[in-house]
C-alpha positions in Angstrom: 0.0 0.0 0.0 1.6 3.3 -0.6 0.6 6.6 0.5 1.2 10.1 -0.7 4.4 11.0 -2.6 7.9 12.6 -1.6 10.8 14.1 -3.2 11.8 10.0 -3.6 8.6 8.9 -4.9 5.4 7.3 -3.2 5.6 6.5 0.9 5.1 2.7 1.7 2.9 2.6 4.6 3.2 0.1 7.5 1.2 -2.8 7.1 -0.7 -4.7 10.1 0.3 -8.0 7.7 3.7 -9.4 9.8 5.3 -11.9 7.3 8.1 -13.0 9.3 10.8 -13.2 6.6 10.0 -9.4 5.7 10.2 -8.8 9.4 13.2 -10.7 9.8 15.1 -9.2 6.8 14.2 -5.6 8.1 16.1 -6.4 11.1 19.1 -8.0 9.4 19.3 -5.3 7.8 19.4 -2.4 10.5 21.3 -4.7 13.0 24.5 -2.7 12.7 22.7 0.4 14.2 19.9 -0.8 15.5 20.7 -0.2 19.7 21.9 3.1 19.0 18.4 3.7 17.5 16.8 2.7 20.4 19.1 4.9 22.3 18.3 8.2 20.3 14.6 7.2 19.5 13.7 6.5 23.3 16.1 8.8 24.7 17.9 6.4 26.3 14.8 5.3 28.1 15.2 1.7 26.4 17.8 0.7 28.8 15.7 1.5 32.0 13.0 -0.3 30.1 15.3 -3.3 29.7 16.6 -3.2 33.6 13.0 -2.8 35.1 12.0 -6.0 33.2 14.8 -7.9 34.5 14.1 -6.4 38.0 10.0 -7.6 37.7 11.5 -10.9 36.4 14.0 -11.6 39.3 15.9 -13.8 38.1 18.7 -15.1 40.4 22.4 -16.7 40.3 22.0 -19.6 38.6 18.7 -19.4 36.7 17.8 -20.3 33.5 16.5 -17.2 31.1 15.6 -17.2 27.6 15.4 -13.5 26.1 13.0 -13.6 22.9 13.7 -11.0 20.3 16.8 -10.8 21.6 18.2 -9.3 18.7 21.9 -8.3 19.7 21.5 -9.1 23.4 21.1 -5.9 24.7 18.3 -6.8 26.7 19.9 -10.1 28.2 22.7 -8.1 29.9 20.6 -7.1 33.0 19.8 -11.0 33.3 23.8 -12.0 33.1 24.4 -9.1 35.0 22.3 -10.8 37.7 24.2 -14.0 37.4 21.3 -15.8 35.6 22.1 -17.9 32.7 20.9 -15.9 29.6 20.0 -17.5 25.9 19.2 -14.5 23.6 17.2 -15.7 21.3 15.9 -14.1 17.8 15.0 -15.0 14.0 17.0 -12.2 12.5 20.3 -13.6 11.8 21.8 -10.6 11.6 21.4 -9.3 14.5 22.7 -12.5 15.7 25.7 -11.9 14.0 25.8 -8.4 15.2 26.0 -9.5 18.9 27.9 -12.3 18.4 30.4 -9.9 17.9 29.7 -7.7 20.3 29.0 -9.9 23.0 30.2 -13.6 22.2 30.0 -14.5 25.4 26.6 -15.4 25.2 24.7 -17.9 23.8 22.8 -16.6 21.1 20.4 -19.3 19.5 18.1 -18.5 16.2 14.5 -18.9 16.8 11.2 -18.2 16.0 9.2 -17.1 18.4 6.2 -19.2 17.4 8.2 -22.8 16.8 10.8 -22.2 19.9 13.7 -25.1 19.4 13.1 -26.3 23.4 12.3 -28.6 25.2 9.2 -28.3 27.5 10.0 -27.0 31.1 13.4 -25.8 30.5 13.4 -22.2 31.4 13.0 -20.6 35.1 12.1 -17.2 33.1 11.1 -16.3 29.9 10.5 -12.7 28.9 10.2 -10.8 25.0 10.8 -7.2 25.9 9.4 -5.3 22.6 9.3 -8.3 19.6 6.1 -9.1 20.6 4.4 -6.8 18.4 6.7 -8.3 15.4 5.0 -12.1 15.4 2.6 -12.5 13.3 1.0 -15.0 15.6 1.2 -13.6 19.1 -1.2 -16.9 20.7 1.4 -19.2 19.4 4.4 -17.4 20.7 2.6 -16.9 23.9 1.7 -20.4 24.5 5.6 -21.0 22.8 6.7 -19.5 26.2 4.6 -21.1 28.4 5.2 -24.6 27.3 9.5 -24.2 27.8 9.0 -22.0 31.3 9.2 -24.6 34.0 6.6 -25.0 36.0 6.6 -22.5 38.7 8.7 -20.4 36.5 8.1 -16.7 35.0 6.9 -15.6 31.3 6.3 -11.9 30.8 6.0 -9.6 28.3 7.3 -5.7 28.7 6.8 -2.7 25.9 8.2 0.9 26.5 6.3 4.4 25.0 7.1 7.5 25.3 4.6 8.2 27.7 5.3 5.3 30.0 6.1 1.5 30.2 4.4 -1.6 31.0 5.5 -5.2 31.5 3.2 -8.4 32.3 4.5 -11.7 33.6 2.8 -14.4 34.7 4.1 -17.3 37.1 3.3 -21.0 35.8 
């Protein structure tokens, strides 16, 4: 769908349609600058964002947390900072790459949110900071974190505005 036109031709609108692969190739593509985007679009409110989901989350020494939409990790620093055992996981490849580089420390593991490659009950924690609204099939990646967050365990979701934050987690 495209809108009205500009000095470079039409606009392309955003669509409501989330085809992974075209959601997954936008992000390979922007991977290289992608957290300092964050930084300058949020103000640097994304990293407070980030620690207050990790704080909700409480993940401890020891614990097992799988980050969704991990892209370069970013977001799975507050968990390893905490001494949890942190798998960033994403279906962009490049930003894989990009925080493999950055940060090859951690396990990073290529997923899709709605297919995760776990087995059932293996997480104590499992969050998706902002990715959520990326999947085109949020029940599946919802019930996708439920089935590998041990019993007892934590899945939440978090999103940051400009106007304010909100995360939700639930215990299993």
């Amino acid at each position: 769908m495209t809108g009205a036109g500009c000095h470079n031709g039409p606009v392309t609108r955003a669509s409501l349609n989330k085809q992974p692969h075209e959601v997954a190739s936008m992000f390979d593509h922007v991977a290289e600058r992608y957290d300092l985007t964050n930084d300058v679009l949020s103000l640097g409110q994304d990293r407070i964002w980030r620690k207050e989901v990790a704080r909700a989350v409480g993940a401890r020494p020891a614990e097992k947390v799988l980050d969704l939409a991990a892209g370069t990790g970013t977001s799975s620093l507050p968990f390893a900072r905490a001494g949890a055992y942190v798998v960033p996981c994403d279906f962009s490849l490049g930003m894989l790459r990009v925080g493999k580089q950055r940060r090859n420390w951690l396990p990073y593991t290529a997923g899709d949110a709605t297919r995760l490659p776990f087995k059932d009950d293996v997480f104590d924690a499992v969050t998706i900071s902002f990715g959520l609204r990326n999947v085109q099939d949020t029940d599946a990646a919802l019930r996708e974190m439920h089935r590998v967050t041990r019993p007892g365990g934590t899945s939440g979701t978090a999103r940051g505005t400009f106007s304010g934050r909100s995360h939700r987690l639930t215990r299993r």
